[in-house]
N, C-alpha and C positions, 0 to 999 in steps of 0.2 A: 588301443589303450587310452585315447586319449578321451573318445568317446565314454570309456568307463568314468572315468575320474570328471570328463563334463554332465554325465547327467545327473549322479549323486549334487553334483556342486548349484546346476540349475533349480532344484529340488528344492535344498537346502533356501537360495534365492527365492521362491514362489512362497515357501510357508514364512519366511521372514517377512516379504510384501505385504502378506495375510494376516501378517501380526500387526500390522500398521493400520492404525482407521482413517486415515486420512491420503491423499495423494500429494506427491509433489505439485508444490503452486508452481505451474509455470508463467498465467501470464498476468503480471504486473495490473489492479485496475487503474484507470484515465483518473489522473488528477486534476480538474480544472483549474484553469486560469481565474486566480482571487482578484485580478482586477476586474472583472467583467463576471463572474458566479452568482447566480441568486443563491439567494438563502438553500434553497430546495437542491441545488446540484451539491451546496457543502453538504449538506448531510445528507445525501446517498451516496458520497463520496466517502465521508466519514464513515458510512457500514459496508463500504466495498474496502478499504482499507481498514477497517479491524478486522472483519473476515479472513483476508488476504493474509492479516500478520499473524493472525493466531491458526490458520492453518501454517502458515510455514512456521511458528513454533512450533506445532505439533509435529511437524513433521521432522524438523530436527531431533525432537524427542523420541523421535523413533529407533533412531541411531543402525539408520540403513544403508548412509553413506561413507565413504572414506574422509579421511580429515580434510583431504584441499576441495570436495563436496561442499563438506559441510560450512566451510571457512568462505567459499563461494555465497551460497545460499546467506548465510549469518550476514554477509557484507552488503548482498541483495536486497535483504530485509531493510537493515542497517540505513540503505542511501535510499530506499523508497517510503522508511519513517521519515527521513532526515526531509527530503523533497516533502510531503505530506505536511508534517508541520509547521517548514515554511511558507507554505502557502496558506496553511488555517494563519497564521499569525498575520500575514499581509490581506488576509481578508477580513480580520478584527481590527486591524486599525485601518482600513478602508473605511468599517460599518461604522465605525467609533470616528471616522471624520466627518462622515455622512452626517452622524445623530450629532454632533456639535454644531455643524453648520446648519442642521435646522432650529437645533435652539437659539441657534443667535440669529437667525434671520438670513442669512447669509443666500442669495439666491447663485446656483450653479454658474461658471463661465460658458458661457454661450457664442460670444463675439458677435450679440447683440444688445443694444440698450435695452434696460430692463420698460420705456415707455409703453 
């Protein structure tokens, strides 16, 4: 009996999947470290994190999972924008100390004389 009522139910499960264009994101991409990042790792960083968030909006749009799923996932997204932005922002006012300290002349601490 039980087998009746699991295959109809796995069935039902494979054309719902099938209805979905997209997979579940599982793995998180690398966010670099904004102290230390060139220009070039933030924005591949930048298209593996929009990538990443708009498949897992899509994917929530699919509405394949159960509510503590999807509450998971949303929270997921949530603290890996939240992580993401902080670091764009600590990487613009790195670049933005950078670009002032060469307009004013400023040469880098070294813990040598500049002779």
């Amino acid at each position: 009996m039980k087998a009746m009522i699991a295959i109809p139910a796995l069935c039902l499960a494979m054309n719902a999947a099938a209805g979905c264009p997209v997979t579940h994101p599982r793995e998180q991409p690398v966010i670099p470290d904004a102290a230390v990042a060139s220009k070039q790792e933030m924005h591949r960083a930048q298209l593996a994190a929009e990538q990443y968030l708009l498949q897992g909006k899509a994917y929530l749009e699919c509405g394949l999972m159960n509510r503590r799923q999807y509450s998971q996932l949303l929270s997921q997204l949530e603290m890996f924008s939240e992580q993401y932005n902080n670091e764009v922002i600590e990487y613009q006012i790195r670049r933005q100390m950078v670009a002032e300290n060469d307009q004013a002349g400023v040469l880098p601490v070294t813990g040598r004389s500049a002779d």
